[in-house]
N, C-alpha and C positions, 0 to 999 in steps of 0.2 A: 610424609615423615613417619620412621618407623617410632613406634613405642618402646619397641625394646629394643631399640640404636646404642644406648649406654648399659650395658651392662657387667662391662669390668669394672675392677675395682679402680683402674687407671683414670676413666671415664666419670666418676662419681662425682657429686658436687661434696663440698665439703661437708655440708653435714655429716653426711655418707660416710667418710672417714674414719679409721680407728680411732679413739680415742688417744688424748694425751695425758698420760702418767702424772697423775694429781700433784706432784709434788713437784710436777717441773709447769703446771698452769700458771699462766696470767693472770690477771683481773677478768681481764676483756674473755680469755679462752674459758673461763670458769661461769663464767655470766650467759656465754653467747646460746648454749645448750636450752637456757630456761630461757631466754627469749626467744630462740626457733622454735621452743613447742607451746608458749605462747602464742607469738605470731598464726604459727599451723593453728591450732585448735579453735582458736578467734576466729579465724578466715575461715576452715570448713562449716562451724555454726555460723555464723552471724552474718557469713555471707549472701545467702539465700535472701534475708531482711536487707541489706545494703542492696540488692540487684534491685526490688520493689525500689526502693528508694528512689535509687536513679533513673529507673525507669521511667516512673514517675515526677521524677522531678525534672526529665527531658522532658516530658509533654508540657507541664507547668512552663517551664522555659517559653515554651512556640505559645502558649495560650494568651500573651499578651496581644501580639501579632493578630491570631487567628480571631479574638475579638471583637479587633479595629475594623474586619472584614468581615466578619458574621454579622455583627451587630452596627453595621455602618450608618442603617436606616435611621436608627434612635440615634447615634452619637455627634450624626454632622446632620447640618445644611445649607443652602447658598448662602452664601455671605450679603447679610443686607444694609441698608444705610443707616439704621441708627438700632439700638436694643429698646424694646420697651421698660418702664420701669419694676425692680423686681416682683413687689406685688403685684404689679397685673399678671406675671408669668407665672406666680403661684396659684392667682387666683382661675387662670386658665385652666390649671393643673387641677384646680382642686374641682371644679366645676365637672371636667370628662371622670374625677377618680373622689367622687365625695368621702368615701370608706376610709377606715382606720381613723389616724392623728397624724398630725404634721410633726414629724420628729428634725427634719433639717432639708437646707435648701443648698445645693451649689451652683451657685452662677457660672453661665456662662464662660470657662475657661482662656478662651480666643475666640478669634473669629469664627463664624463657620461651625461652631461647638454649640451642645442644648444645653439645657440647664437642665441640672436633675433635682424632682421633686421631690424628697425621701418619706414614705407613708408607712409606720408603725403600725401593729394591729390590725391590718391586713386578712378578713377571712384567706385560707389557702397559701397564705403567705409563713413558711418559717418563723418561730419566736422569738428567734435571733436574727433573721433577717428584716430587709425594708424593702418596700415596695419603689422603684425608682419608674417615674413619671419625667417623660423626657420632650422638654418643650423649645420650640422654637423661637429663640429670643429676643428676635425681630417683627415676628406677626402674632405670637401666644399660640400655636399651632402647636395643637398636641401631637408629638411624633410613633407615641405608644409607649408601652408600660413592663418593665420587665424586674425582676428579682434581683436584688443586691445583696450583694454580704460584706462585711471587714470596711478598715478604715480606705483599704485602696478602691474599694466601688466596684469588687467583681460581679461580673454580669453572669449568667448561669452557666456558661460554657469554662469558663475559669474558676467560677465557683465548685463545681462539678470536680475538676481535675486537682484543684486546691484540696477539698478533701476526701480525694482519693490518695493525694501523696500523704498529708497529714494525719489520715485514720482508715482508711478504703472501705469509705462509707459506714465502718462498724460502730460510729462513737466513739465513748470514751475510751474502751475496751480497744479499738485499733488503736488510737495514741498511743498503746503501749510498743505497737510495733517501731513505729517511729523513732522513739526514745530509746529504745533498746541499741536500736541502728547507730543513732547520735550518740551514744556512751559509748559504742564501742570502735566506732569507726576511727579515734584518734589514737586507741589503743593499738589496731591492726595497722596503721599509715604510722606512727611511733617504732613499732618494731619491726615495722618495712624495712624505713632508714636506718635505724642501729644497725641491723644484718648487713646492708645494703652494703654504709662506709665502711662498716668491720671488716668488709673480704678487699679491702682497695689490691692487695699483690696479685688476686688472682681474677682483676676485672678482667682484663688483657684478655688472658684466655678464654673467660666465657663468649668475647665474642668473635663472631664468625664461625661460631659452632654449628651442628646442628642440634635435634632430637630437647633431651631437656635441659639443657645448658643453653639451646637458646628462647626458650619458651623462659625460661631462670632470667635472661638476661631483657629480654621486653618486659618482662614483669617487674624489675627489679629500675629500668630506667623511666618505665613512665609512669609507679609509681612514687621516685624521686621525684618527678617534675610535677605530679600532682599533690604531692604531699600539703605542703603547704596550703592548698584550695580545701584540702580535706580536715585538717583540722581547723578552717574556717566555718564548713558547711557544719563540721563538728558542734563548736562553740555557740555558734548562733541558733543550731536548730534545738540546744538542750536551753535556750533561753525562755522560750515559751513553751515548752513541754512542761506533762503533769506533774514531776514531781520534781526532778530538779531544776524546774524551772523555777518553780515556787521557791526549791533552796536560794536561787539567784536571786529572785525579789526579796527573800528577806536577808540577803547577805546585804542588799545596793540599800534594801532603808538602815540598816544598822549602821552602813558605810555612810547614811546621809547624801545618798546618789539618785535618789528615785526621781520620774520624771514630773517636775514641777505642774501645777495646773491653773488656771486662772479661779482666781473668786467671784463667786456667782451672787454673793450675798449685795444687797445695796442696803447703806445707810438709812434711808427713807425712798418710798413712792407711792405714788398719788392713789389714792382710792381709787377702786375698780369701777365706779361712778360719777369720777369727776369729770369736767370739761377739760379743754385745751388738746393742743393738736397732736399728743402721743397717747389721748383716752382711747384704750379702747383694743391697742395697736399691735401689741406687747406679743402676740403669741402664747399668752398664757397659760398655765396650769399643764406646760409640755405641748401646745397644739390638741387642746383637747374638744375642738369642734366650733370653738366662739368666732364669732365673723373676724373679731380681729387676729385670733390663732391662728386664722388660713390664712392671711394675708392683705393686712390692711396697712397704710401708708408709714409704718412704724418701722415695716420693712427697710424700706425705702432710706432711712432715720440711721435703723444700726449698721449698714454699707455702708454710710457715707460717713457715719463715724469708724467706724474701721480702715474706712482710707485713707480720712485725716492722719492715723497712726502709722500708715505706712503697709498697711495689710495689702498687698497687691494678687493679683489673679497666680495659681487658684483658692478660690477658701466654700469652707464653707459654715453657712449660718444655723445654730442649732437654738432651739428655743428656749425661752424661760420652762425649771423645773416646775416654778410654785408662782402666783401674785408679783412675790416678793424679792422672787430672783432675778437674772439679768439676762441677757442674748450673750450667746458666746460666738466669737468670730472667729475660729481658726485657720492660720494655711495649710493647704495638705498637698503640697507639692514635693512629692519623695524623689523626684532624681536632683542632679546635681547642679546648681549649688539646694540644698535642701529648703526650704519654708515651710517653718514651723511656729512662727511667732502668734498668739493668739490674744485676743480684748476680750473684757464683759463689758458690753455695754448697756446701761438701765434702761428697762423699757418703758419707763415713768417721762425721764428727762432726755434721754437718749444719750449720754452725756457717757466717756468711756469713764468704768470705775477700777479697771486693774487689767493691768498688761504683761507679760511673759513673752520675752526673749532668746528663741534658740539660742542667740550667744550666750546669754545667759545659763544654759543649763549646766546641770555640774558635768563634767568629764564622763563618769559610766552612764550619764544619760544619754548625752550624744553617743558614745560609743556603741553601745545599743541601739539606738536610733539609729545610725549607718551602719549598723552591724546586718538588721534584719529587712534594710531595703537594700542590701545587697545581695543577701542568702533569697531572695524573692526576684530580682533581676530589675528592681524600678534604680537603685540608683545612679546608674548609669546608660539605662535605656537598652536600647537596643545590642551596643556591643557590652554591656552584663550579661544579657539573657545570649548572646553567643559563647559566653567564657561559659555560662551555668550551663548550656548542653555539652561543651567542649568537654568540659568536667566531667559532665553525668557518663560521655560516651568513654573517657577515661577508666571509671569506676568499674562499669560493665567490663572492658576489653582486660582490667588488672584481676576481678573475678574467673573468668572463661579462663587466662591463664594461670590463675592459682589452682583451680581446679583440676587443668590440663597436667600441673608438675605434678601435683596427687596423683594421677591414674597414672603417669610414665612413673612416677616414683614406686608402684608395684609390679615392673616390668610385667607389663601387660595384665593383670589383672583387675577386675572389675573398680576395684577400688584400691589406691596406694597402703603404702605402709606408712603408719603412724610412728609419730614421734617417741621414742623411748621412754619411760619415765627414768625417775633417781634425777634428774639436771640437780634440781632444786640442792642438793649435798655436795654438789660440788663448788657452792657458793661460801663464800670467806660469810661466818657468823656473822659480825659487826652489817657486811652488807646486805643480809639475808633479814636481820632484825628490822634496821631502816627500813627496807625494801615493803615487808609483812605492815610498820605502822604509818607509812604512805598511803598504803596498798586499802588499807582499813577506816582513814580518813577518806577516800574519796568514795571507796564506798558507802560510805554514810550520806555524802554529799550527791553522787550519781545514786541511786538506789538501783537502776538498774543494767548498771554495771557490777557493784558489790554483791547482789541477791545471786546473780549468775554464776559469778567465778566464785562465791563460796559453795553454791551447789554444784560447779565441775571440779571442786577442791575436793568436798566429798565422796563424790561417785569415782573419784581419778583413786582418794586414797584406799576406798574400799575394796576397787576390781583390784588395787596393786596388792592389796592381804589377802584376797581371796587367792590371786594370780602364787603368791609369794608362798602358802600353803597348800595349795594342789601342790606345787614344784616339792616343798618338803617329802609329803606324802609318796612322789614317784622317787625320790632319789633315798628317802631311807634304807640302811641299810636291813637286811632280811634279819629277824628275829633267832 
């Protein structure tokens, strides 16, 4: 396909076009100029950040899969005839792995599945991570010991790729990259569409073209069909980012939306020296090394209170903070139907002291809640994480051909011709006003979407005076 196949004027896409004599514009013909060099200018910066993205976030996609097979040895074994009871399987645990604290236990899942032992303070182990001890739940057979991270229990191979897409290993300083991506990708898939429906009279002809009409025309249908995925991956992924994520948290507690959590606190319990048959048991002080912290029959106590309540597999058990607080039992099952319901149960009396109800939660907490085990590929398993490559390979294929109309767009040279300036004055005041304290509000809210386009607002209006005076300078008349 030649590059410079279009070069009449016949041949042009509409951009391309003369101009329509201001006084005979539309709304839509008056707008469309400042959203194609939008659109353009978004896409050639931001793009390069959206390619890592998806790059990345194709690998994350396959790293759930490639887990279950890498790491098979820890995660399964034969299926045997009965489980022993959970403290003994902690106490197995803790026996081959004395080190750190007992931060949380998850029982066996199904059949066939280990339990993992979660060990905090860990020499060589991450300060944000847990060491997971992965035991045989039928014979206490330790199966071996590997690095965990996050609520979903990435194992180092996921872990790895997880923040590679989320920071590429740089910290907090890579987050920035991410967030940048996430503010702007709904901005560039936004004005995809507007362009997209705007031109409906002259779909027809784009296709069955060749050269850049039809590079214009695959670019423009898939992505229509991706849109929608993109301003999801949009939404969710600016929820846990640094800074306007933080705006989101404190938008959901002022909304009174935040996600509810159990109370740890108990009424009364028993002296850390008394007798009866939960002295002792408790996991106390966080797992901080006491015979009963690693797991002694107390275990055994908060399970089976937790089941009374309906907690069914999977969950996991996290210890008392202090004496004086309670075992929390939560489910952590993120595909679908979700389980999220969680108990405190005392580890005095065993007795459950407070319960929390996924149904229960207010609306943007679920929302959230399936918002970001979907943008991750658990809530729906296997075919999520097929839509999430589907997607990612999308993003790539809408990049390579954005780039592609750029270079055919400078008949053949190195790089295309940019977008004109002036769009911006050919905008009806009233919508140019709105437009500017929309525009101003969200960046306050995105910070790094706002911080951007007021620094290409700048540098746009600067070159255009500098541009706008050299032009005086040549065209004066002679003195």
């Amino acid at each position: 396909m030649s590059i410079t196949s279009e070069t009449t004027p016949e041949s042009r896409p509409e951009e391309e076009s003369p101009r329509t004599p201001p006084g005979t514009r539309s709304a839509w013909a008056s707008l469309r100029p400042l959203v194609l060099r939008m659109h353009f200018y978004a896409g050639v910066f931001v793009a390069p950040f959206l390619l890592v993205a998806a790059l990345t976030g194709l690998l994350y996609a396959g790293s759930f899969q490639a887990e279950k097979l890498v790491y098979a040895h820890e995660l399964t074994v034969p299926v045997g005839k009965a489980e022993l009871p959970i403290a003994d399987q902690v106490a197995a645990a803790r026996k081959a792995h004395p080190e750190g604290e007992l931060s949380a236990v998850r029982p066996s899942p199904e059949p066939g599945a280990t339990t993992r032992v979660l060990l905090s303070g860990v020499p060589d182990v991450d300060a944000d991570h847990t060491l997971a001890v992965f035991v045989n739940p039928y014979d206490g057979e330790v199966r071996g010991a590997l690095e965990q991270y996050g609520s979903t229990g990435a194992l180092p191979l996921r872990t790895w790729i997880d923040e590679l897409h989320r920071d590429l290993h740089l910290g907090q300083v890579g987050r920035l990259y991410s967030e940048f991506a996430a503010s702007w990708m709904w901005v560039i898939a936004g004005g995809g569409l507007v362009l997209w429906f705007g031109r409906r009279r002259s779909r027809r002809a784009i296709r069955g073209t060749s050269g850049r009409r039809r590079t214009l025309s695959l670019h423009g249908s898939v992505g229509v069909w991706a849109a929608l995925g993109l301003f999801f991956l949009s939404a969710t992924g600016l929820t846990w980012s640094t800074y306007a994520g933080a705006n989101v948290t404190d938008l959901r507690e002022a909304l009174g939306q935040t996600t509810p959590t159990v109370s740890t606190s108990t009424v009364s319990s028993a002296p850390a020296d008394s007798g009866g048959e939960h002295a002792g048991h408790g996991m106390g002080g966080g797992g901080t090394g006491a015979a009963g912290a690693d797991g002694g029959a107390g275990l055994n106590t908060v399970l089976k209170a937790a089941r009374s309540e309906g907690l069914s597999n999977p969950v996991e058990i996290v210890p008392p903070a202090d004496p004086s607080s309670a075992h929390v039992v939560q489910q952590i099952q993120r595909s679908w139907p979700e389980k999220q319901d969680a108990v405190a149960v005392d580890q005095a009396s065993g007795r459950v002291t407070d319960v929390v109800r996924f149904a229960d939660y207010p609306v943007l907490a679920k929302l959230s809640r399936w918002g970001i085990d979907l943008h991750t590929g658990s809530l729906f398993g296997l075919a999520n994480q097929i839509a999430l490559a589907v997607l990612a390979l999308a993003v790539v294929a809408l990049i390579v051909w954005g780039y592609r109309m750029w270079w055919q767009r400078g008949r053949g040279a190195a790089f295309g011709r940019p977008i004109q300036r002036g769009a911006w004055q050919h905008v009806p005041p009233y919508f140019l006003v709105s437009l500017m304290v929309a525009v101003t509000l969200l960046g306050c809210f995105l910070p790094l979407l706002g911080i951007p386009l007021a620094a290409f607002l700048l540098c746009d209006i600067a070159l255009g005076e500098i541009a706008y005076r050299r032009g005086k300078r040549t065209y004066a008349p002679a003195a």
